[in-house]
N, C-alpha and C positions, 0 to 999 in steps of 0.2 A: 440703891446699889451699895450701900454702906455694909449693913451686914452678909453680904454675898457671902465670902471668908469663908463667915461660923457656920453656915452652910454646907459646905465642901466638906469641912472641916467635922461638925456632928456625924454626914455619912459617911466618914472615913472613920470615926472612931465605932461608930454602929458597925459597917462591915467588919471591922478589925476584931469586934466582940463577937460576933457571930461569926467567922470562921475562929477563933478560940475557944469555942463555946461546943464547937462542932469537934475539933480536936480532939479536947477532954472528952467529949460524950463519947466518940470513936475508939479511944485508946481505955478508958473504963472498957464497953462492950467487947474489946479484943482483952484486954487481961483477962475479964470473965472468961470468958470462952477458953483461954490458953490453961486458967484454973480448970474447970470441965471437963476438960477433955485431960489432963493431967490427974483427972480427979475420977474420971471413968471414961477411958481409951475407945471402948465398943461405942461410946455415943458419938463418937465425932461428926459424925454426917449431919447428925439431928443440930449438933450444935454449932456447924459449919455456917448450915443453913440458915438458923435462926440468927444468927450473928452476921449473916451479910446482908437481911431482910433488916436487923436496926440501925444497921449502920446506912442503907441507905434510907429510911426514914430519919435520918438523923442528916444526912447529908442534902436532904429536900428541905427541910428545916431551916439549913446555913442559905440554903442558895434562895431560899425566899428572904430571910433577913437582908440579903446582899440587894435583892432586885428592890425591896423595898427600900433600901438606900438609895440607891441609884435614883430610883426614881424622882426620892426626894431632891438628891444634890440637881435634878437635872428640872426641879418645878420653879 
């Protein structure tokens, strides 16, 4: 039970990276999109679209890093 701690500890800094990770990836796919559509108006739908289909592949991503911490702080 000595190193329990660094345990806790690594899945805290893993999740922490993976929801910062998810962020960045997030706020990229919305800048794009905010260029796109500023950048041709008549596409918005296409690029509405496409833009909330990566954003949530990208948010299935974080919440898999997350579980797979958890997991770990909890083996």
């Amino acid at each position: 039970m000595e190193g329990l701690g660094f345990g806790y500890l690594g899945a805290g800094i893993g999740a922490g990276l993976a929801v910062i990770g998810a962020g960045l990836g997030i706020g990229n796919v919305a800048a794009s999109a905010a260029e796109g559509v500023a950048r041709q108006p008549e596409a918005t739908a296409d690029i509405r679209t496409t833009m909330i289909i990566a954003a949530a592949l990208i948010e299935g991503v974080a919440l898999f890093g997350e579980v797979i911490c958890v997991l770990l702080a909890l083996k």
